[in-house]
C-alpha positions in Angstrom: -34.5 -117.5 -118.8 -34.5 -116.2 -122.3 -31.1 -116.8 -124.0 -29.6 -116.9 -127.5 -30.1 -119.4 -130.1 -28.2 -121.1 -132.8 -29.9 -123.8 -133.5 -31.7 -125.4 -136.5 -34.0 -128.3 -135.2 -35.3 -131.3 -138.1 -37.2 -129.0 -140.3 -34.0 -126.9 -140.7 -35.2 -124.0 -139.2 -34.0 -122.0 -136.4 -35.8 -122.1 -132.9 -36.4 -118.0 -132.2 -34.4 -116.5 -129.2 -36.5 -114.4 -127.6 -34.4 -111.4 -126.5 -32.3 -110.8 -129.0 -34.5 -111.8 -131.7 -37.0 -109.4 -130.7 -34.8 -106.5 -128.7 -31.4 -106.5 -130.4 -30.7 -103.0 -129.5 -31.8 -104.1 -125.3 -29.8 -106.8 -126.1 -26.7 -104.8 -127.1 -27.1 -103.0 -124.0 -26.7 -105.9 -122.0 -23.8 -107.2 -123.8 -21.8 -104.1 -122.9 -23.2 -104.0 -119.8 -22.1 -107.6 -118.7 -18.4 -109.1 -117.2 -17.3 -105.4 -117.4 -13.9 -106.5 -115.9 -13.2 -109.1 -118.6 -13.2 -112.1 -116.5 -14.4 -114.6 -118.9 -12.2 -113.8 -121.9 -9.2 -113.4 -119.2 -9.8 -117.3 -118.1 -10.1 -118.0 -121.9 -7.5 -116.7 -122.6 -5.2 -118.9 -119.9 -7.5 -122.2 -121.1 -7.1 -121.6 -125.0 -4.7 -119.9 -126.9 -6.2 -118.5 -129.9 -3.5 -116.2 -131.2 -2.9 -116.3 -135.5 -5.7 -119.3 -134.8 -8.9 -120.1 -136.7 -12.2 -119.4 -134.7 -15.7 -119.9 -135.0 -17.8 -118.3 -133.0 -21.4 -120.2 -133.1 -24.6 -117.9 -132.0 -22.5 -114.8 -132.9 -25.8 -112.8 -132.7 -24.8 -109.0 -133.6 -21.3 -109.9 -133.4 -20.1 -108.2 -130.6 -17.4 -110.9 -129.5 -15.8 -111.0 -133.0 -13.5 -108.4 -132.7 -12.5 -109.6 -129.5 -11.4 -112.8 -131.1 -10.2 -110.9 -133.8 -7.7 -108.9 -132.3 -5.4 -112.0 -132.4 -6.9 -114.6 -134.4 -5.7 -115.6 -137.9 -9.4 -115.6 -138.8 -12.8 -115.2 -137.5 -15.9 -117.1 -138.4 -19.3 -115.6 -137.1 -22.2 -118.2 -137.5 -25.6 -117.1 -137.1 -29.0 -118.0 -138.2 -31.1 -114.9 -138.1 -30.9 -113.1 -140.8 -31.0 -109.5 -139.7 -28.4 -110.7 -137.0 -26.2 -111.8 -139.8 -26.5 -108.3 -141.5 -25.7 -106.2 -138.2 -22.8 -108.8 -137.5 -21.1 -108.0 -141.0 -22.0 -104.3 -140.3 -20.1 -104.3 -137.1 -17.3 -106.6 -138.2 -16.9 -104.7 -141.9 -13.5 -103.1 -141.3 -12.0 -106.5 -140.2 -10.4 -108.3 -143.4 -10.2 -111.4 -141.0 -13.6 -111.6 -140.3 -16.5 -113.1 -141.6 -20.1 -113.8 -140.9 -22.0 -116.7 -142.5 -25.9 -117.4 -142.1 -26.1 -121.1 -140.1 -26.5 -123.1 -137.1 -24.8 -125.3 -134.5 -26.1 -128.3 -136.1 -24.5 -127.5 -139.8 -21.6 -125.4 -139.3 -20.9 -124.0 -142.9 -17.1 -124.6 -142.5 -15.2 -127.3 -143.7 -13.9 -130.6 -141.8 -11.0 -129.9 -139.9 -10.5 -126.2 -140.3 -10.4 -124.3 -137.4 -8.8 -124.1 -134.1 -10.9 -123.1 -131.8 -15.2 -123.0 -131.5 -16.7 -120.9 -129.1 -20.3 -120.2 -128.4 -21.8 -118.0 -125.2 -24.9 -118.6 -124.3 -25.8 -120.0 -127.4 -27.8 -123.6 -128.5 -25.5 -125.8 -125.9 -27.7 -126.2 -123.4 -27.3 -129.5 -121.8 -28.9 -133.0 -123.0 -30.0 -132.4 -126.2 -26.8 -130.5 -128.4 -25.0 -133.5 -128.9 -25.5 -133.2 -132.7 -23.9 -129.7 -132.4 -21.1 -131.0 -130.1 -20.7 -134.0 -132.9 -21.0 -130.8 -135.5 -17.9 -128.6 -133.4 -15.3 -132.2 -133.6 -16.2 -132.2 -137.2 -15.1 -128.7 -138.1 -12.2 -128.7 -134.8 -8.4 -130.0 -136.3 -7.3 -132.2 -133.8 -6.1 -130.5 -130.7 -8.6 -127.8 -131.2 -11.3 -126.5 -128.5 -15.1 -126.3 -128.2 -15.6 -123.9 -125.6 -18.6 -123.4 -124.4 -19.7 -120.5 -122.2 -23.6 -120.8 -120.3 -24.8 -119.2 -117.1 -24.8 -120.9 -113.8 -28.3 -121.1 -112.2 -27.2 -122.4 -109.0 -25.0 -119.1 -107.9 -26.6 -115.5 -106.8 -30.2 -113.7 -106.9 -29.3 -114.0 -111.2 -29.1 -118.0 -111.2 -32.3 -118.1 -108.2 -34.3 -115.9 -110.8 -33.3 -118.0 -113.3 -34.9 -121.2 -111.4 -37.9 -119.1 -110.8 -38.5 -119.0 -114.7 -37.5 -122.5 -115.6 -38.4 -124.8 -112.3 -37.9 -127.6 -114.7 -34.1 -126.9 -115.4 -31.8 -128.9 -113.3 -28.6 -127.4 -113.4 -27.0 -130.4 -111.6 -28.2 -132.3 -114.4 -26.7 -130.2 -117.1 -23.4 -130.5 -115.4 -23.3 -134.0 -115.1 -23.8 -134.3 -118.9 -21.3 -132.2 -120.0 -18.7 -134.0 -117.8 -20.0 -137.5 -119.3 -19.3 -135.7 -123.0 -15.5 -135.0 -121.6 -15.5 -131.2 -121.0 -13.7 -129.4 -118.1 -15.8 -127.3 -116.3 -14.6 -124.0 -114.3 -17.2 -121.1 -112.5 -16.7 -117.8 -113.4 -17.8 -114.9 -111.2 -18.4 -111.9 -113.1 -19.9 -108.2 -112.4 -22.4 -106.6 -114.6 -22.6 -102.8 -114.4 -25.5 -100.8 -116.1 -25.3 -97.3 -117.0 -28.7 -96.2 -115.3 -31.5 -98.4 -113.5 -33.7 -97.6 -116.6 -31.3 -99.8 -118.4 -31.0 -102.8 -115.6 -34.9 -102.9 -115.2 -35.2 -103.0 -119.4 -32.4 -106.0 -119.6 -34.1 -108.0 -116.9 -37.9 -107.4 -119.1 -35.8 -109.5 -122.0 -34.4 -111.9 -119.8 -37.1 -113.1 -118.0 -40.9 -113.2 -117.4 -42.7 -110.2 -116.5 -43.0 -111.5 -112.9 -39.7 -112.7 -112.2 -38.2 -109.1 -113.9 -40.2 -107.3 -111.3 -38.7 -109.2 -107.9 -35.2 -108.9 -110.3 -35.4 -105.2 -110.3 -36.7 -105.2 -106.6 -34.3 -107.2 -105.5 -31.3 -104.8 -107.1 -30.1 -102.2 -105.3 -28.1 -99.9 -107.7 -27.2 -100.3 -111.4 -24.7 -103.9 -110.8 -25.8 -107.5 -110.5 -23.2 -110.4 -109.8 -23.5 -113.3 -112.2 -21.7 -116.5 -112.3 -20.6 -118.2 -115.7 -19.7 -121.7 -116.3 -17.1 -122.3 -118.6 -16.9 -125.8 -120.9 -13.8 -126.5 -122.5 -13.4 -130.0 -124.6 -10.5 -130.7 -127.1 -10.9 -132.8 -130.3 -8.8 -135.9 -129.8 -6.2 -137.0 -132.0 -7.4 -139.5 -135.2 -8.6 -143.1 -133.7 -9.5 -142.4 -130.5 -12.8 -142.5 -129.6 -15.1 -139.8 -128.5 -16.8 -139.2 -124.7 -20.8 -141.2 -125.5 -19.6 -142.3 -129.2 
């Protein structure tokens, strides 16, 4: 289960993602390829308003989410920490005034205190036990009232979250649920359908997604150019000044 990263661990350095790291243009083929009928951003957009709002979108990778955001957001705020990511984000994003893309990770936002509305990452450094100094890093930079929205697959749902397990037989989904409810976010499934051009395209996804093994029984396993993938969605406010934060 090879997914993004934004993270920059005690040496300050970022921890690699392995597929879009090494296969960004794979990688952009499976971000057009997936939740072709929009069901993600159409429960985000019931759960959190971001219209003329501030957003900061953390693991922005390429930036193909920012001007999705930016269609209706005051401002945009892609954070990424490779480098060459950075670069194709502001390439992508260079005709949108309200957008920009700053090098960084979860764990030092570069954006001020209390500045934005809304943070949102996909699939990207929260990961369960273990990102509470990002979630401590999202309140800092969320006004009060404001969202962390966090969007990761669900491993317990379809052949996608069994091949998952296959991969990681350590990860314990149950688990990562159960600490995400202690830290006070709301929690809905989301069942989306990702449709690939050609099977050329579905088999080269699943090589940068998982091990060479598990890729094989994936593409076996897939009749057709479509695979059915469930999402779990993470949505925690920033309470007002005084009260105290969920494991504070």
């Amino acid at each position: 289960m090879r997914r993004r990263s934004a993270v920059t661990g005690a040496s300050g350095t970022a921890i690699p993602s392995p597929n879009i790291w090494h296969w960004p243009q794979v990688y952009e083929v499976e971000n057009r390829a997936q939740d072709v009928d929009g069901a993600v951003f159409a429960h985000l957009r019931t759960a959190v308003d971001w219209t003329d709002a501030d957003v900061v979108d953390v693991g922005c990778g390429a930036g193909f989410h920012l001007p999705m955001f930016a269609a209706a957001a005051r401002s945009v705020t892609g954070v990424e920490p490779h480098p060459p990511l950075v670069a194709a984000a502001r390439t992508r994003t260079a005709v949108l005034p309200q957008v920009r893309v700053l090098e960084g990770g979860a764990e030092k936002l570069p954006v001020a205190d209390a500045s934005v509305d809304l943070v949102h990452a996909r699939t990207a450094y929260f990961f369960g036990p273990g990102c509470g100094p990002g979630i401590l890093e999202a309140m800092r930079v969320l006004r009060p009232g404001g969202r962390l929205v966090v969007v990761d697959l669900d491993a317990t749902a379809h052949p996608y979250g069994a091949w998952m397990r296959a991969d990681l037989p350590q990860y314990d989904p149950a688990a990562v649920e159960t600490f995400f409810d202690a830290q006070g976010f709301a929690m809905t499934r989301i069942d989306t359908r990702w449709e690939f051009g050609d099977r050329a395209a579905l088999r080269a996804v699943l090589g940068i997604e998982f091990t060479a093994r598990t890729a094989t029984r994936a593409f076996e396993e897939t009749r057709g150019t479509a695979l059915e993938v469930r999402y779990r969605v993470h949505v925690r406010a920033k309470p007002a000044p005084g009260l105290l934060l969920p494991g504070s």
